[in-house]
MINULUM-432393 format. One record per atom (N, C-alpha, C): residue in three letters; x, y, z. Coordinates in steps of 0.2 Angstrom, whole numbers, plus 5000, padded with zeros to 4 digits. Example, Ala and Ser with C-alpha at 12.3 -4.5 7.8 and 13.67 -1.06 7.14 Angstrom:
# residues 2
ALA506649725039ALA506249785039ALA506649845039SER506449895035SER506849955036SER506450005039
# end
This chain:
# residues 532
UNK535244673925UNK535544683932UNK534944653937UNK535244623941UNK534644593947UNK534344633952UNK533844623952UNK533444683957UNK533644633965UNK533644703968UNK534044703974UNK533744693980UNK533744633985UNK533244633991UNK533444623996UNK533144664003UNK533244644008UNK532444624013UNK532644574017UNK532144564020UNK532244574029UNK531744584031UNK531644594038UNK531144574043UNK531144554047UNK530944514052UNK531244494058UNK530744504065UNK531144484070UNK531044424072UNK530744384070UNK530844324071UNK531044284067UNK531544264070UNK532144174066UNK531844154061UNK531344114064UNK531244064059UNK530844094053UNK530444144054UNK530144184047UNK530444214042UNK530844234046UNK531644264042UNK532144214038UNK532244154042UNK532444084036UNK531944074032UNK531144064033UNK530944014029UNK530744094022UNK530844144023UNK530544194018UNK531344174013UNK531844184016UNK532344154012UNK532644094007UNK532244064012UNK532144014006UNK531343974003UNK530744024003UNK530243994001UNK530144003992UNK530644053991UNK530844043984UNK531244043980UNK531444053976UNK531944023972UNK532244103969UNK532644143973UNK532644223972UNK532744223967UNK533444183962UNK533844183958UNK533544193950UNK533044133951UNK532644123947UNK532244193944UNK531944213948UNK531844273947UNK532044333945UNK532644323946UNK533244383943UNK532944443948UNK533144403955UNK533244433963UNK533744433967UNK534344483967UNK534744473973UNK534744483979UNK534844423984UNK534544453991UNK535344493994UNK535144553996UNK535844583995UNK535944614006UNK535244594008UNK535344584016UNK534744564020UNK534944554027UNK533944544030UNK534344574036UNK533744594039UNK533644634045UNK533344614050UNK533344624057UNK533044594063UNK532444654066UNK532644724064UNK532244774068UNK532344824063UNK532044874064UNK531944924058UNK532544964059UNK533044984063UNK533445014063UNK533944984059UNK534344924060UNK534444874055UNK534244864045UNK533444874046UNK533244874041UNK533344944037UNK533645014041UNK533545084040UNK534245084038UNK534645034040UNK535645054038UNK535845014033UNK535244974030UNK535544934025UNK535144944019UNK534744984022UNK534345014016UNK534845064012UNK534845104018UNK535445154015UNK536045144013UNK536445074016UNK536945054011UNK536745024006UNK536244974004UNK536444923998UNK535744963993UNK535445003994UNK534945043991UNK534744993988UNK534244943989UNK533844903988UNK533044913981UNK533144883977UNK532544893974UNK531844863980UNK531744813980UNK531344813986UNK531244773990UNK530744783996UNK530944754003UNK530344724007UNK530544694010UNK529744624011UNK530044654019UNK529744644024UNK529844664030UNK529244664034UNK529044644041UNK528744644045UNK528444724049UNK527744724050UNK527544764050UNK527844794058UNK527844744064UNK528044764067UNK528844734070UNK529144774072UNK529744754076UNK530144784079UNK530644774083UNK530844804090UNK531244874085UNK531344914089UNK531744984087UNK531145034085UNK531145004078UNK530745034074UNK530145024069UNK529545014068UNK529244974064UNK529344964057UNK529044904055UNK529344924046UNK528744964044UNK528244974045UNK527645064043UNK528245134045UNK528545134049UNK528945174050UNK529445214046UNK529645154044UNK530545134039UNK530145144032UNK529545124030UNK529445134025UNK529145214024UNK528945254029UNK528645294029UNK529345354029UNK529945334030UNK530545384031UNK530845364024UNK530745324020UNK530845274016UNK530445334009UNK529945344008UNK529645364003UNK529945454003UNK529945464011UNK530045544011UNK531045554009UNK531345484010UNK532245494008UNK532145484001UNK531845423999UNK532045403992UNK531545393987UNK530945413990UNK530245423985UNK529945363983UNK529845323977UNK529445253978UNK529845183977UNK530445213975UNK531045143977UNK531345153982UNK531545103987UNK531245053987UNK530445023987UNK530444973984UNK529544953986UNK529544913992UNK528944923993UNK528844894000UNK528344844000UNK528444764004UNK527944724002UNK527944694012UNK527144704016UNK527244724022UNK526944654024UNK527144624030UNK527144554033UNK526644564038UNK525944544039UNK525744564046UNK525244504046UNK525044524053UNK524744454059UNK523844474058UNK523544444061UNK522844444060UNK522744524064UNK522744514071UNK522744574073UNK522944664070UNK523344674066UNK523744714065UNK523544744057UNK522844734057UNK522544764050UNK522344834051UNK522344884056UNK522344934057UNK522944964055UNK523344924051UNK524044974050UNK523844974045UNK523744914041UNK523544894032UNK523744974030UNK522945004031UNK522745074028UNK523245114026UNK523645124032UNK524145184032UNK524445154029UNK524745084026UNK525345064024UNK525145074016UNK524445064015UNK524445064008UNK524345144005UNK524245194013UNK524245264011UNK525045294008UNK525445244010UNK526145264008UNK526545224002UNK526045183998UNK526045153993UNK526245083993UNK526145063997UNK526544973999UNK526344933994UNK526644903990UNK526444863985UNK525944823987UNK526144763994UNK525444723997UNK525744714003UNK525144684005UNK525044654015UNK525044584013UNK525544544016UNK525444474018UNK525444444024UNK524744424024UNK524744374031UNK525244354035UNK525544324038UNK526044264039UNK525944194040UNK525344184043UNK525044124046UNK524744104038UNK524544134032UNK524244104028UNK524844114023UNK525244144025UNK525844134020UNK526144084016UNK526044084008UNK526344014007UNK526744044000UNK527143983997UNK527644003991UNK527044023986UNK526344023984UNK526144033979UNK526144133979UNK525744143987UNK525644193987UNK526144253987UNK526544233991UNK527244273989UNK527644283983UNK527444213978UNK527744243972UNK527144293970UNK526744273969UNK526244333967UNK526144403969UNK526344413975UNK526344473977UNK527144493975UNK527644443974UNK528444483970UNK528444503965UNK528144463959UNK527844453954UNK527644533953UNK526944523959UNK526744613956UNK527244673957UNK527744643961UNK528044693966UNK528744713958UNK528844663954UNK529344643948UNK529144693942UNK528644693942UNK528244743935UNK528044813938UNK527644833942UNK527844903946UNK528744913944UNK528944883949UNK529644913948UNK529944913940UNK529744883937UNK530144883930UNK529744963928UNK528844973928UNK528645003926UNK528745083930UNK529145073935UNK529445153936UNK530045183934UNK530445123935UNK531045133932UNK531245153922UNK530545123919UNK530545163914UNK530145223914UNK529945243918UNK529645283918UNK530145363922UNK530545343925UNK531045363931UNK531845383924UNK531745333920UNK532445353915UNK532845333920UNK533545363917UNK534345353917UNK534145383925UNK534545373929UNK534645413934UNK535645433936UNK535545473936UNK536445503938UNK536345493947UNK537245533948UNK537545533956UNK537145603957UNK536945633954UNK536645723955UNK535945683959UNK535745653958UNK534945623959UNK534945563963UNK535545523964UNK535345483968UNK535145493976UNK535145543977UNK534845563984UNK534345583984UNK533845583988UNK533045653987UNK533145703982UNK533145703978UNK532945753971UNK532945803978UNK532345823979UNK532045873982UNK532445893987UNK532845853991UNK533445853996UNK533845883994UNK534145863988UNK534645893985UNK534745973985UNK534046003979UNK533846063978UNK533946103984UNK533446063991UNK533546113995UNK534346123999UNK534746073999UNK535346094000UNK535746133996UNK535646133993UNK535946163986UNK535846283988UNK534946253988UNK534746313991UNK535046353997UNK535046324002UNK535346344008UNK535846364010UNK536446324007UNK536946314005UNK537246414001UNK536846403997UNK536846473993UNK536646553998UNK536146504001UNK535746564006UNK536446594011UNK536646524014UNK537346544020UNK537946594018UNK537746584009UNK538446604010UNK538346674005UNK537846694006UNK537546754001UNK537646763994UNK537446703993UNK537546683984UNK536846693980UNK536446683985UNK535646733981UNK535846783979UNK535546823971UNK535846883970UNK535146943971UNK534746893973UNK534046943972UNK533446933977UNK533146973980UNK532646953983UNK531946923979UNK532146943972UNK531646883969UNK531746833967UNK532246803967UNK532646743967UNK532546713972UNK532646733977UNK532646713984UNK531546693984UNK531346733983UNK530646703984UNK530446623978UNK530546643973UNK530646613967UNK530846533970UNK531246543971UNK531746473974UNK531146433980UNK531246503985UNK530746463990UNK530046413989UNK529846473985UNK528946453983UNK529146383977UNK529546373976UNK529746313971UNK530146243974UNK530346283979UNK530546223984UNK529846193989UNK529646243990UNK528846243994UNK529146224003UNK529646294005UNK529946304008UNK529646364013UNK529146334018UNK528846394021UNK529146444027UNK529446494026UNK529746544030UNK529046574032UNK528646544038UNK528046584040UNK528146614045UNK528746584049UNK528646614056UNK529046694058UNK529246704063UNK529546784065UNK530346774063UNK530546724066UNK531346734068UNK531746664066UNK532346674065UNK532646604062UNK533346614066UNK533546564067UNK534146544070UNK534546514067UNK535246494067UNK535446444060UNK535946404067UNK536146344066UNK536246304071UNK536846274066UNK537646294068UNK538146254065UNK538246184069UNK538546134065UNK538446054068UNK539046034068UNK539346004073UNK540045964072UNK539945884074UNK540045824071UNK539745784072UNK540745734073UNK540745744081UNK541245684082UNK541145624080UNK541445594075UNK541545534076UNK542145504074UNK542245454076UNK542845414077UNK542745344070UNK542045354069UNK541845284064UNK541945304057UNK542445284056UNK542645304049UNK542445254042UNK542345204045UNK542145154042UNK541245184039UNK541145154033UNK540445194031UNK539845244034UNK540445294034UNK540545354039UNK539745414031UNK539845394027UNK539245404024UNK538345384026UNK538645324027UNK537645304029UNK537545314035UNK538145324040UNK538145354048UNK537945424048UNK538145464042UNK537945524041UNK537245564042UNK536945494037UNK536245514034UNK535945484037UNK536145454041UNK535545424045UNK535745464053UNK536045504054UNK536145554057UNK535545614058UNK535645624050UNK535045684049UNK534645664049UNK534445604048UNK533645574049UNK533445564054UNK533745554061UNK533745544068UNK533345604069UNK533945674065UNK534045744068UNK533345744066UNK533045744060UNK532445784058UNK531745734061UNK531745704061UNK531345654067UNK531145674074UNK531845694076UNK531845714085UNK531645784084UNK532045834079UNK531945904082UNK531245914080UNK530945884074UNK530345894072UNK529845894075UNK529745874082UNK529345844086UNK529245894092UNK529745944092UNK529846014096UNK529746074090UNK530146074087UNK530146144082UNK530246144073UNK529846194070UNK530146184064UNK530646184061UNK531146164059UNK531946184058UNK531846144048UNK532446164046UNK532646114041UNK533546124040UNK533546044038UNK534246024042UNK534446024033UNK535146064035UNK535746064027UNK536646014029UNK536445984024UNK537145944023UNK537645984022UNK538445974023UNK538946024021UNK539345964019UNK539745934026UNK540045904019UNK539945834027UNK540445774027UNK540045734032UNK540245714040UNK540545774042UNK540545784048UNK540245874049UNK539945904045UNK539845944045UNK538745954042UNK538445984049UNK537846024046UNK537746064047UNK537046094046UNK536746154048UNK535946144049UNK535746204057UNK535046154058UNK534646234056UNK534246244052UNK533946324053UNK533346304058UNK533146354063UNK532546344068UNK532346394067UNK531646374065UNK531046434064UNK530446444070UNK530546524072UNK530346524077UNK529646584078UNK529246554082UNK528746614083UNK528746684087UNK528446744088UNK528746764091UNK528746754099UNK528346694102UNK528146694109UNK529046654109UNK529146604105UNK529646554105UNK530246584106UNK530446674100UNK530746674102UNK531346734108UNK530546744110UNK530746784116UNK531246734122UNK531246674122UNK531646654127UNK532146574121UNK532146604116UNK532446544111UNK532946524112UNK533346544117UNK534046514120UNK533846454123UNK533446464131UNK533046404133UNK532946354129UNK532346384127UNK531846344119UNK532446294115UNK532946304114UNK533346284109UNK533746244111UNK534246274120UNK534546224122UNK534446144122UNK533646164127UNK533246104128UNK533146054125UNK532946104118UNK532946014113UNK533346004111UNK533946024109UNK534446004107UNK534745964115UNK534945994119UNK534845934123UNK534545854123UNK534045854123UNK533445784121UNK534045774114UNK533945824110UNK534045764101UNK534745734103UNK535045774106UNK536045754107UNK536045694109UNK535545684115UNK535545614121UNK535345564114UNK534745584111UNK534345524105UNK535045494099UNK535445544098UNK535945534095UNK536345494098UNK536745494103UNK537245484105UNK536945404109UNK536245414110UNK535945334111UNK535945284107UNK535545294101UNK535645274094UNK536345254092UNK536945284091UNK537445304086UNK537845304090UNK538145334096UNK538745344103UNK539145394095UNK538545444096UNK539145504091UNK538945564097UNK539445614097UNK539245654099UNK539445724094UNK538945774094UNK538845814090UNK538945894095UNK539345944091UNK539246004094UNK538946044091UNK538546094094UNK538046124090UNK537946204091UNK538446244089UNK538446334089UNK537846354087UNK537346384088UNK536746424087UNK537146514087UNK536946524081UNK537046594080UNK536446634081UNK536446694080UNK535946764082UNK535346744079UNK534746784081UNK534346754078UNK534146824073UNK533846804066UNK533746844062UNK532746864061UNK532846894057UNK531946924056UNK531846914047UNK532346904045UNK532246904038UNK532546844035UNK532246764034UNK532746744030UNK533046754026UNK532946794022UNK533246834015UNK534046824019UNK534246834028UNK534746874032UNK535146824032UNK535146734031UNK535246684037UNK535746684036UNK536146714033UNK536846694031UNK537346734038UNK537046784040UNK537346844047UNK537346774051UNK536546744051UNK536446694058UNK537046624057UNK537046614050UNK537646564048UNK538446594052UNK538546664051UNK539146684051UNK539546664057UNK538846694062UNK538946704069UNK538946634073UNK538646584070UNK538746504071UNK539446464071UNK539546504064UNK540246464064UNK540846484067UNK540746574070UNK541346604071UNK541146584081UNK540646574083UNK540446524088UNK541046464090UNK540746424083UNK541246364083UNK541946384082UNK542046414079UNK542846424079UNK543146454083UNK542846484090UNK543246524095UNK543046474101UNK542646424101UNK542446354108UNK543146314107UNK543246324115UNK543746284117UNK543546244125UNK542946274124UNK543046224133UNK542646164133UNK542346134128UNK542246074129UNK541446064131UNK541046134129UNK540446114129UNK540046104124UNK539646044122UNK539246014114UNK538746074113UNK538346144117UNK538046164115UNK538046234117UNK538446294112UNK538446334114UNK537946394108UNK537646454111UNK537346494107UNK537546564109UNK537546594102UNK537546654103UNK537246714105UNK537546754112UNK537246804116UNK537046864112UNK537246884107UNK536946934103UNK537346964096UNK537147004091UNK537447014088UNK537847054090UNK538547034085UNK539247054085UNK539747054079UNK540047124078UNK540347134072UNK541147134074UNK541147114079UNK541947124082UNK542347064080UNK542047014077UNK542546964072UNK542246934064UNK542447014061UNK542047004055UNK542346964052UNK541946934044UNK542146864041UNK542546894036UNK542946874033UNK543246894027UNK542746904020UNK542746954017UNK542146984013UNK542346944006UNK541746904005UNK541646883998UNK541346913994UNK541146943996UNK540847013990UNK540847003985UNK541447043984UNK541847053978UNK541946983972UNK541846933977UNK542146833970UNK541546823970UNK540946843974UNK540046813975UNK539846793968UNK540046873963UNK539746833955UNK540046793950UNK540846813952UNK541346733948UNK541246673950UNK541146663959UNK540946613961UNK540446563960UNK539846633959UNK539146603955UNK539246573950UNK539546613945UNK539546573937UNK539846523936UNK540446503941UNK540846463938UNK540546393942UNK540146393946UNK539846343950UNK539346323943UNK539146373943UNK538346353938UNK538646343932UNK539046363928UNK539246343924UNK539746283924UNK539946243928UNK540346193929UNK540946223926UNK541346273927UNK541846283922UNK542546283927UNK542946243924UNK543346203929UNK543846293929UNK544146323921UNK544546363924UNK544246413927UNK543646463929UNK543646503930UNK543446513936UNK543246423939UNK543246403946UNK544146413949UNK544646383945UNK545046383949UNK545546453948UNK545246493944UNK545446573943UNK545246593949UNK544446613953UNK544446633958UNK544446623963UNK544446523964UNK544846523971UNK545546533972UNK546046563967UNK546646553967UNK546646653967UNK546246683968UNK546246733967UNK546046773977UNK545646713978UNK545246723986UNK546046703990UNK546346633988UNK546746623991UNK547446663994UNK547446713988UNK547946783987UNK547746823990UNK546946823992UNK546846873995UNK546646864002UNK546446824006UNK546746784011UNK547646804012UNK548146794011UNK548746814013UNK548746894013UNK548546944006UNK548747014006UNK548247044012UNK547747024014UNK547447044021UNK547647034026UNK548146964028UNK548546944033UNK547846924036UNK547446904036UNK546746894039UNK546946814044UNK546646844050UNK546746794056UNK546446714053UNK546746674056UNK546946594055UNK546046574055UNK545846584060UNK545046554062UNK544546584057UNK544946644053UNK544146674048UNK544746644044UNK545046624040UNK545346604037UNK545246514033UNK544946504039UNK544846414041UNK544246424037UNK543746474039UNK542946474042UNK542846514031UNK543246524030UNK543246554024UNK543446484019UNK543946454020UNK544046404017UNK543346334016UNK543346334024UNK542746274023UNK542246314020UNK541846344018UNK541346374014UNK541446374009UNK542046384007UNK541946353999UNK542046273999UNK542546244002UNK542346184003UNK541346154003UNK540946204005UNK540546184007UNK540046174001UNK540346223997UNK540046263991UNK540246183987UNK540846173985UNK541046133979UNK540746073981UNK540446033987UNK540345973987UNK539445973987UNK539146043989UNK538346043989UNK538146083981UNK538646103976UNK538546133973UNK538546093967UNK539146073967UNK539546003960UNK539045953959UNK538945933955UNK538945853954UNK539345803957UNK539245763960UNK539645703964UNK540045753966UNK539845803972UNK540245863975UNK540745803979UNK540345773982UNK540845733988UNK541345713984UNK541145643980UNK541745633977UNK542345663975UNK542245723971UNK542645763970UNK542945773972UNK542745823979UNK543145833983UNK543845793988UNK543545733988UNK543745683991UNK544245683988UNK544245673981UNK544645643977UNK545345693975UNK545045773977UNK545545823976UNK546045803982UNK546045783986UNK546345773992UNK546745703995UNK546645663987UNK546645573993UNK547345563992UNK547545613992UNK548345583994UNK548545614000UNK548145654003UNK548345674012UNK547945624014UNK548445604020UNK548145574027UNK547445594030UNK547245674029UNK546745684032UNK546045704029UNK546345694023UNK545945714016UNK545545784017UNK544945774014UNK544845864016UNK544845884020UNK544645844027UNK544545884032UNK545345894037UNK545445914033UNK546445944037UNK546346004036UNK545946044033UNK545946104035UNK545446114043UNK545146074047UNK544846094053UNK545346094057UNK545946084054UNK546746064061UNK547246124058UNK547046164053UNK547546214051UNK547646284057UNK548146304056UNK548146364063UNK548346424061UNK548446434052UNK548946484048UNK548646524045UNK548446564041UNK548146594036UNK548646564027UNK549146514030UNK549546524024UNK549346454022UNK549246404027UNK549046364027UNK548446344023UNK548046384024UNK547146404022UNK547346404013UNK547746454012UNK547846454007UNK548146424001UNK548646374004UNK548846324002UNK548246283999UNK547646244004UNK547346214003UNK546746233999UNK546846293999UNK546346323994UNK546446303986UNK547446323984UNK547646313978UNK547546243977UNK547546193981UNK547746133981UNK546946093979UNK546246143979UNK545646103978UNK545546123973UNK545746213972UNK545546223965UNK545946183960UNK546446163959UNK546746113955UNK546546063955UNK546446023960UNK545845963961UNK545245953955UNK544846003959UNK544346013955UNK544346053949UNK544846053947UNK544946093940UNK545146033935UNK545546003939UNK545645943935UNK545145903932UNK544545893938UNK544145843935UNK543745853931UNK543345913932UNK542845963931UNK543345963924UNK543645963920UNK543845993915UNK543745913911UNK544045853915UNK543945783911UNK543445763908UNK542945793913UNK542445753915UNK541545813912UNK542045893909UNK541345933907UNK540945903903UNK540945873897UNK540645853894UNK540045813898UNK540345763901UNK540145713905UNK539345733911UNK539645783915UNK539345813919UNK538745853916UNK538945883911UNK538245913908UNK537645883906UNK537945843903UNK537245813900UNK537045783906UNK537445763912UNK537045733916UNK536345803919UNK536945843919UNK536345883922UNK535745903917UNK535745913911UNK535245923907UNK534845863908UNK535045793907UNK534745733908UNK534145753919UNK534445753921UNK534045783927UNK533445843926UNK533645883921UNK533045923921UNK532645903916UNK532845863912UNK532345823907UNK531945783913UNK532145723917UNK531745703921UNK531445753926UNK531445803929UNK531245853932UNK530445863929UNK530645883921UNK530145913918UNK529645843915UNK529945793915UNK529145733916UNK529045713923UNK529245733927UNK529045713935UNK528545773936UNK528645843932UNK528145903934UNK527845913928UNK527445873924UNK527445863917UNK526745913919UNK526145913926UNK525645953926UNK525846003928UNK526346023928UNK526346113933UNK526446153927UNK526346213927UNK526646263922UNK527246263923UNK527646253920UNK528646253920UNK528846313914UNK529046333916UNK529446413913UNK530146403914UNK530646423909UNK531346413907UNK531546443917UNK531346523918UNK531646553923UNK531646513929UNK531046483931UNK530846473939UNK531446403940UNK531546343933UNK531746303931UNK532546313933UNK532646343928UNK533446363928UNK533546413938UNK533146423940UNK533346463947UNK533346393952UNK532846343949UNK532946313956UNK533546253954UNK533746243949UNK534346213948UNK534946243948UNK534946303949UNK535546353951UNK536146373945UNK535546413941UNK535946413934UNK535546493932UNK536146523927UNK535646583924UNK535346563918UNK534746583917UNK534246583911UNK534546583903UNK535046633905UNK535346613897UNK535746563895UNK536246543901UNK536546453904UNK536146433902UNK535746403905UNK535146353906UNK534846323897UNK534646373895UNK534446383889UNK535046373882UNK535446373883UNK536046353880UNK536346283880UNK536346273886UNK536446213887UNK536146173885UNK535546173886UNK534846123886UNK534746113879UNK534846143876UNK534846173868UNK535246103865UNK535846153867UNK536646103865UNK536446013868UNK536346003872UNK536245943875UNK535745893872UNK535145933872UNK534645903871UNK534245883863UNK534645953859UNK534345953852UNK533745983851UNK533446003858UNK533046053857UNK533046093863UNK532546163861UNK532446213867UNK532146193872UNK532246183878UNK531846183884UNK530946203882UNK530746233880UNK530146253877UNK530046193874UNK530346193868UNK530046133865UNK529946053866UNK530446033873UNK530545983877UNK530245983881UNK529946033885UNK529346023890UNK528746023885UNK528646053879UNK527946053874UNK527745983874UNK528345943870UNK528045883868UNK528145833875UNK528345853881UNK528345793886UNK527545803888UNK527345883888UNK526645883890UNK525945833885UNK526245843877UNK525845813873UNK525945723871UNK526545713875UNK526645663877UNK526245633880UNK526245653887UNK525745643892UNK524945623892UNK524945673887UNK524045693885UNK523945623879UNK524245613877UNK524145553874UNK524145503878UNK524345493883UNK524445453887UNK523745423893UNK523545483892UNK522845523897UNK522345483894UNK522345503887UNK521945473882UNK521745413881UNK522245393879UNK522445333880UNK522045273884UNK522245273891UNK522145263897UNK521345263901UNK521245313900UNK520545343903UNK520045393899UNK519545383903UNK518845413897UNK518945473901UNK519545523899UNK519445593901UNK519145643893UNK518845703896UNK518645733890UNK519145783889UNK519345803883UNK519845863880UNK519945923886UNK519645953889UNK519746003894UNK519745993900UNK519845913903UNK519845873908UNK520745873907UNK521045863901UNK521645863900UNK521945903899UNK521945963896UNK522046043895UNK522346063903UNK521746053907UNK521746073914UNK522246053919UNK522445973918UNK522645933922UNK523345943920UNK523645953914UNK524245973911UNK524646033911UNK524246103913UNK524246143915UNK524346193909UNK523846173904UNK523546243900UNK523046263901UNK523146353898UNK523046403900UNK522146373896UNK521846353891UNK521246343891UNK521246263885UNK520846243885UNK520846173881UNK520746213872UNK520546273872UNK520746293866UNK521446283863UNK521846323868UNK522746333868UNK522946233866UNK522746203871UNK522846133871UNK522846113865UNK522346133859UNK521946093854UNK522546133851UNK522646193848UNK523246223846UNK523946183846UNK523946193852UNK524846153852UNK524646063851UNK524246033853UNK524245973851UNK524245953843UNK523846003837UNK523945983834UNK524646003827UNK524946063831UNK525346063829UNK526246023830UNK525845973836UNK526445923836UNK526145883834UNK525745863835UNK525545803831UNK525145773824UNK525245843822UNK524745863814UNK524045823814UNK523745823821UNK522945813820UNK522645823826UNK522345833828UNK521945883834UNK521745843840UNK521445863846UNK521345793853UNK520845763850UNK520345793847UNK519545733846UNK519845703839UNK520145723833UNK520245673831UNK520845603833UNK521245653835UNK521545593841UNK521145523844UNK520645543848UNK520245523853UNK519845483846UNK519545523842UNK519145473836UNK519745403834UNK520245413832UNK520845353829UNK520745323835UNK520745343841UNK521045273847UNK520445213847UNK519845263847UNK519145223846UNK518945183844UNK519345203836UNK519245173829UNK519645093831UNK520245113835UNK520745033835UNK520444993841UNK520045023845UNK519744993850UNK519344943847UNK518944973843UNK518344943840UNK518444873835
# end
């Protein structure tokens, strides 16, 4: 397959002669777009997910040190980045190679030899990570780490944590700092009219948002499905003694930066503030039943304080069939209790607006929860006009429940064609997991929680999929490694113990030589010997 390129530059002519000062084809390189300003180069990254990108250091919108630097924190080291700069402009260099740029090339001394050489290098990195990266699935083609933490929040809103130790567990593994006093959750309605690749409008939405608000407050921003987010705002206690002000404010500024950028306008309900994020699901609650009783046409409304006088419909009771059948990808026992909520939705007679607010939530669940949730979803519904999102214009409670029967069938169908499929994907993901964190200690439990799985699932499956136990799959990727270390560099035996994350280089020399039927120094002795 051809590795994929776009180039960037705002001037014409640098931009023609980059295009044709070589031979891309040749290569086995497709130029798949070029860009004039980094905002351009930020939309087409995001569509054509490029292997790597040659772009100007500086240019109008947004710089390419910038693109590249929102670039490593969305997609991690692909794409690569190879940066064009002028003589002046060497005080970027540093930072550019702080965020792993392949190379700086001049432009005035720019010629066809140096460029292929700097591709060249740019050709073998990339091949050399993508073996090292494996198979990648639709579970992972977004920020791994993105994911995870949607995934998380996602669970937190809708009180699908079942433990306050889970709840720490999760956090400290996502490295997700709840330091401050008080948290807000801020529900998002993002109007727009742009239907047309209404996905990378999305995301580059959020990236706008975590950009702008960052710059005022801590928050972290959760996808829901793609006219739909959530902003959590973590707050001090000086902050949040007036954090109505505090909040409209920026929000304010971010709406303007948005609707500058994008001409999207976004509504944005801020629920009660809470003291315990263990809590934020109250703060979710109170956000959405916000959104769901606005009708005068203001983008920013919050809530005056807590109130029980429009309770939610109680999930209580489906939270642990919920939990299992999510985690266990099991297509009937998904569509057993949404067809069971749906029933129960009618026997409560339960008003239209908690009836909606009920519905999307699980909606919210099946497309941050599932593998290729979007798709899914999308697909459970493409034969309406309005596809999922026709439950935002529903007025009935009967209607809610209609479209409840009508996703668990969706997703029951596919989820059933498709389990075999999905599973190993997902085992496949935690096999790359566990060589991406090949130095940290990894235990089946913390593993299996931040994946969103029980420990005895987890371990079952990994089993089934893998041909071994998760134990002995993290064993050998660590002894893997360590040969690898070896190999490579004059590190000594407990240099590697340490940096792999055993308990002492004795333990190390133990498990190494029971996979390998001979010990690290004799190890270390053979490599010598072939050296020599």
């Amino acid at each position: 397959m051809a590795v994929k390129l776009i180039i960037a530059d705002d001037e014409p002519l640098v931009l023609v002669g980059l295009q044709s000062m070589l031979s891309w084809n040749e290569l086995g390189i497709e130029m798949v777009g070029v860009a004039r300003n980094g905002k351009q180069l930020e939309d087409a990254i995001a569509k054509e997910r490029p292997d790597l990108v040659i772009t100007d250091i500086k240019m109008p919108i947004k710089s390419g040190l910038e693109v590249l630097k929102e670039c490593s924190k969305t997609y991690g080291r692909i794409p690569l980045f190879i940066l064009l700069t002028s003589y002046e402009e060497f005080s970027f260099v540093k930072e550019a190679l702080k965020f792993q740029a392949v190379d700086y090339l001049v432009k005035l001394e720019l010629t066809e030899k140096s460029l292929r050489t700097s591709v060249t290098k740019a050709l073998g990195m990339l091949e050399q990570l993508k073996a090292e990266r494996g198979h990648t699935f639709p579970l992972l083609e977004r920020s791994a780490m993105q994911s995870f933490c949607d995934k998380f929040f996602v669970r937190l809103f809708n009180g699908l944590i079942d433990s306050r130790q889970s709840f720490e567990t999760q956090k400290q593994e996502l490295q997700i700092s709840f330091n401050e006093r008080w948290y807000a959750v801020c529900y998002v309605h993002i109007q727009s009219k742009q239907e047309e690749a209404e996905v990378n409008l999305y995301y580059s939405t959020i990236g706008m948002l975590k950009e702008t608000l960052g710059r005022y407050l801590t928050t972290y921003i959760t996808s829901l499905d793609l006219h739909h987010l959530a902003i959590t705002f973590c707050l001090t206690d000086e902050q949040a003694q007036h954090y109505r002000t505090i909040i409209r404010q920026v929000l304010e500024k971010t709406l303007q930066v948005i609707y500058n950028y994008f001409s999207l306008q976004l509504v944005c309900c801020v629920g009660h503030t809470v003291q315990d994020p263990y809590h934020l699901n109250e703060s979710f609650l109170s956000a959405r039943q916000l959104m769901a009783g606005s009708s005068d046409g203001k983008t920013i409304l919050i809530a005056e304080r807590q109130s029980n006088e429009n309770a939610s419909f109680n999930l209580d009771p489906f939270k642990i069939r919920l939990t299992r059948a999510f985690e266990e990808l099991d297509a009937e026992k998904l569509a057993e209790v949404i067809e069971d909520i749906a029933k129960e939705l009618q026997v409560q007679n339960i008003p239209a607006l908690q009836a909606v607010e009920t519905a999307s939530n699980i909606l919210y669940m099946a497309i941050t929860l599932l593998p290729d949730g979007q798709n899914l979803v999308q697909s459970a519904f493409a034969k309406e006009s309005q596809g999922y999102r026709q439950i935002y214009s529903f007025g009935t409670t009967a209607q809610c429940s209609t479209y409840l029967r009508q996703l668990a069938g969706g997703l029951a169908d596919q989820l059933q064609s498709r389990k075999q499929d999905y599973r190993a994907k997902v085992v496949a993901n935690i096999q790359q997991y566990i060589k991406e964190h090949v130095t940290r200690k990894l235990n089946l439990g913390e593993v299996a929680l931040l994946f969103g799985f029980s420990q005895n699932y987890l371990s079952s499956l990994f089993s089934k999929y893998s041909g071994c136990s998760f134990v002995e799959y993290t064993t050998n990727a660590k002894i893997a490694a360590a040969k690898e270390m070896m190999a490579k560099g004059d590190y000594k035996i407990y240099e590697v113990a340490d940096t792999l994350g055993f308990e002492s280089s004795f333990y190390f020399s133990k498990v190494f030589k029971k996979v390998e039927g001979i010990s690290p120094r004799q190890y270390l002795q053979h490599l010598q010997r072939k050296r020599s």
